[in-house]
Structure formats: C-alpha cells, structure tokens
C-alpha positions as CSV (number, residue, x, y, z in Angstrom):
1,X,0.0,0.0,0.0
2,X,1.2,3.7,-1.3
3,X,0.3,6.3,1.8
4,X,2.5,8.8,0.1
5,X,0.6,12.1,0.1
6,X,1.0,15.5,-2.1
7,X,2.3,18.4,-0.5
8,X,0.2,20.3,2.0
9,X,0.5,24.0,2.9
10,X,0.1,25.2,6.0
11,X,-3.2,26.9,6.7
12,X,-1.2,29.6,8.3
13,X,1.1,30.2,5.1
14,X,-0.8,33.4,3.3
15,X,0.7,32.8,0.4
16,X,1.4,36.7,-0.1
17,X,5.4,36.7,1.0
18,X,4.4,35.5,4.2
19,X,6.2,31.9,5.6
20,X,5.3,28.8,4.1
21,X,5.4,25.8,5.5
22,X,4.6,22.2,3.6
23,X,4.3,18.7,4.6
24,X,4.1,15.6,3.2
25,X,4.2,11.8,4.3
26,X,6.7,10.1,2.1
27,X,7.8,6.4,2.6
28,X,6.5,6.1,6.1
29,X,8.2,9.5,7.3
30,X,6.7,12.7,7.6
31,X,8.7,15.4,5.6
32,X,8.6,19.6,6.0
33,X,10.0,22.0,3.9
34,X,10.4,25.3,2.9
35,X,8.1,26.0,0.0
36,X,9.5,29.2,-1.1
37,X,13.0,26.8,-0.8
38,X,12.4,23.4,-1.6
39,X,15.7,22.9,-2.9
40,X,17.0,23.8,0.1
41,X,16.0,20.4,1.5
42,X,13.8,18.6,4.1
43,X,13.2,18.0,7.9
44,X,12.0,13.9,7.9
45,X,10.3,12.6,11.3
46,X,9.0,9.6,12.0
47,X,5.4,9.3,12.4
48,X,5.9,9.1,16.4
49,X,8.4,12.1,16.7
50,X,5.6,13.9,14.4
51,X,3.2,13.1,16.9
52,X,5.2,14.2,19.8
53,X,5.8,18.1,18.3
54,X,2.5,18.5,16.7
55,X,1.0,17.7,20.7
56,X,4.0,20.0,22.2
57,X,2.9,23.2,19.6
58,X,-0.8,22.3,20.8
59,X,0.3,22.7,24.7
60,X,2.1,25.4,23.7
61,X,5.3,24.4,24.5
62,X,7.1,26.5,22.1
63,X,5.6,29.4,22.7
64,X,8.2,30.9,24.8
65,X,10.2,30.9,21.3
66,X,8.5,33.6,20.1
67,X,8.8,35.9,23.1
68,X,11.1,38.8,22.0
C-alpha cells in the first residue's frame, strides 16, 4: 500500500510573502520544507516524533520561542 501524500501547505502560510510551510508523508516519514525553498532540503520525522511536536505546539510548549 502507497500512503504517500501530495504536498500540503500550511493553513497559516498566506501565500502573499508570508512563511510557508509544507508537509508531506513520504515512505513512512513525515517530511517539511520550505516551500518558497524546496531545494534547500527537508526536515524527515518519523510518524511518532511527528506526533510528539505536533502535541507540544498544541500545549504550547514553544511558545516561549516567540517571546522577543
């Protein structure tokens, strides 16, 4: 079975200059890029390390990274 998906933009990405953010699953790893860079490469995680951040950013654990 193929679970390979297209590329995603983030909702948050306005698409006007702003960051863009995409994701993808690609051979059993979750993959994030830089749209306006793709060549620039890609961030893999496994499905379980995905998990872990996407719960972190909704606790907001990271938030204190964006205090000035």
């Amino acid at each position: 079975m193929n679970d390979d998906t297209a590329w995603m933009m983030s909702s948050r990405s306005t698409g006007n200059g702003g960051s863009c953010v995409e994701a993808r699953r690609c051979a059993g790893l979750i993959e994030v890029r830089n749209s306006k860079s793709p060549e620039a490469g890609t961030v893999r995680f496994t499905t379980e390390e995905w998990d872990s951040f996407l719960d972190g950013a909704k606790k907001g654990e990271f938030d204190k990274l964006l205090a000035g």
